[in-house]
ZASE-662322 format. One record per residue (C-alpha): chain; x, y, z; residue number from 1. Coordinates in Angstrom, 3 decimals. Example, Ala and Ser with C-alpha at 12.3 -4.5 7.8 and 13.67 -1.06 7.14 Angstrom:
A|12.300|-4.500|7.800|1
A|13.670|-1.060|7.140|2
***
This chain:
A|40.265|6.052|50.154|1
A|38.249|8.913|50.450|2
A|36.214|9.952|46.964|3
A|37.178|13.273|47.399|4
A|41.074|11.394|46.779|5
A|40.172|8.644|44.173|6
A|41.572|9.359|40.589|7
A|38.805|10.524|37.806|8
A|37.522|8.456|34.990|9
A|37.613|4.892|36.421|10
A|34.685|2.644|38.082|11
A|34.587|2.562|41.762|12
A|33.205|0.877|44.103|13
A|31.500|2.628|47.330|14
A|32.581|1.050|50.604|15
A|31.245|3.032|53.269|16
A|29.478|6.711|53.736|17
A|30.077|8.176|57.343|18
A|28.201|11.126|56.709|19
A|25.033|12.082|59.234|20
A|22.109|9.995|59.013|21
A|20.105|12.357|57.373|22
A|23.033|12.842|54.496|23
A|22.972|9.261|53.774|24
A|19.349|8.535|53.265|25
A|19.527|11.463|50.707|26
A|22.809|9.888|49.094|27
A|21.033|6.431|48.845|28
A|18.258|7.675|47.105|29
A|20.078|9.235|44.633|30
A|21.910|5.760|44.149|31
A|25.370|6.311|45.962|32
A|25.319|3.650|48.804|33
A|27.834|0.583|49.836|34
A|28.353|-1.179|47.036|35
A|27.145|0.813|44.370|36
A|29.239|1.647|41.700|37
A|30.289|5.260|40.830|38
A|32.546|7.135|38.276|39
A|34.547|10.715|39.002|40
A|34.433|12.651|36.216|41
A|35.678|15.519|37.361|42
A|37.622|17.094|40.535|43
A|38.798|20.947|41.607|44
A|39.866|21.300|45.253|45
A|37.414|18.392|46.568|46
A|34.596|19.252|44.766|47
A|33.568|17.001|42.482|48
A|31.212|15.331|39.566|49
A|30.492|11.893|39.948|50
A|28.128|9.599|37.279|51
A|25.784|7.031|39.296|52
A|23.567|4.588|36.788|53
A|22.855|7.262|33.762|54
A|23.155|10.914|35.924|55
A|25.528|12.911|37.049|56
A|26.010|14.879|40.849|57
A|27.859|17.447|42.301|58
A|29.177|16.821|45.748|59
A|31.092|19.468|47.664|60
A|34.649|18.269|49.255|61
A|32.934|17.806|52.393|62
A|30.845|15.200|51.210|63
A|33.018|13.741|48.839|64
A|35.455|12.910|51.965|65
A|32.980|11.449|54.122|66
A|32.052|9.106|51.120|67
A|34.739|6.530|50.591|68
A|35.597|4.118|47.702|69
A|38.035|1.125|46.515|70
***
């Protein structure tokens, strides 16, 4: 499912990012690539807040749809 879908407050797990190239390598440095483990913490139309390690990140509802999670 797409993180932009996935219910707040529980670990997930990211399976696949199909954002540009240029999108991802930002994304993995800031930790969120396959396999990495994420929280939502919060959620308003798409956008959302997501924890990864000890920060938190904003991602607009584009992003958070092209980013997707189990």
């Amino acid at each position: 499912m797409a993180l932009s879908e996935a219910p707040h407050g529980v670990n997930l797990k990211v399976t696949a990012i199909t954002a540009e190239e240029n999108m991802k390598r930002h994304l993995m440095n800031l930790g969120i690539m396959p396999g990495a483990t994420i929280v939502s913490l919060y959620g308003s139309g798409g956008d959302i807040i997501v924890q990864i390690k000890s920060g938190k990140i904003a991602l607009g509802k584009t992003l958070s749809s092209d980013i997707y999670v189990e």
